[in-house]
N, C-alpha and C positions, 0 to 999 in steps of 0.2 A: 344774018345775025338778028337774034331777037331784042323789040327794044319794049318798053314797058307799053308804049302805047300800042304794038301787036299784042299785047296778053287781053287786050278787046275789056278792058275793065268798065262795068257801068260806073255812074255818078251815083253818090249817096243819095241822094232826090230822085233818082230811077227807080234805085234800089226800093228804097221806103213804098211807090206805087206797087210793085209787085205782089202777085196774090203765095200762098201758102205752095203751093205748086212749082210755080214758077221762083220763085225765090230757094226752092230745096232745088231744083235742078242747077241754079247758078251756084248753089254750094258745091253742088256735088261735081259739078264742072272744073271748079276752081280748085276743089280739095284735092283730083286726081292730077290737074296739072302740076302743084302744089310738090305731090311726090313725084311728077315724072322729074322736077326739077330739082327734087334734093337727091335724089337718084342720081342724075348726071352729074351733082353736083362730088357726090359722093366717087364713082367711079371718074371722075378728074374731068369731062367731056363739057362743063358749061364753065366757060367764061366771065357772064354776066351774074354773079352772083348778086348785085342788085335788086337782080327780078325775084329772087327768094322774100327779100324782105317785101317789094309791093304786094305783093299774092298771098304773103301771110297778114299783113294788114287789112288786105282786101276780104279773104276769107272770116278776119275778125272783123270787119263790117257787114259785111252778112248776117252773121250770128249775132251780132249784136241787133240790127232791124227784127229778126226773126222774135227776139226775145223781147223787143220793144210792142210787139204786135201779139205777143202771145201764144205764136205760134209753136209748136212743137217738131223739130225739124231733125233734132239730134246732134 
C-alpha cells in the first residue's frame, strides 16, 4: 500500500537548489504519477485518494520555484 512518504517527495529547500534541468524532470516525474493516480482513481483501483492531493500540491510547488527562478519549464 502506498503511503505519501513512498511518493519520494523532496523538501521545498531541495527543491529551490535544483538547476533548470533537474527541476523539469522532477515535474515531469511527478506530473505522470499525478495521472497514473487519477487514473486509478478514476477506474475505482486507488484507495488512498490522499496521495491525490500531496502530488498536486507537490507539482504546485514545483511550478511555483520554477517560476520564482525564472525558469521556463511549462
Amino acid at each position: 500500500m502506498k503511503e505519501i512518504k513512498d511518493l519520494k517527495l523532496q523538501e521545498i529547500g531541495k527543491l529551490r537548489e535544483l538547476n533548470e534541468k533537474d527541476l523539469k524532470a522532477e515535474l515531469t516525474k511527478s506530473s505522470k504519477e499525478l495521472f497514473t493516480l487519477k487514473m486509478k482513481k478514476e477506474l475505482g483501483e486507488l484507495k488512498q485518494t490522499h496521495l491525490i492531493k500531496a502530488l498536486r500540491r507537490y507539482t504546485a510547488q514545483l511550478r511555483t520555484v520554477a517560476t520564482s527562478k525564472w525558469f521556463n519549464i511549462g
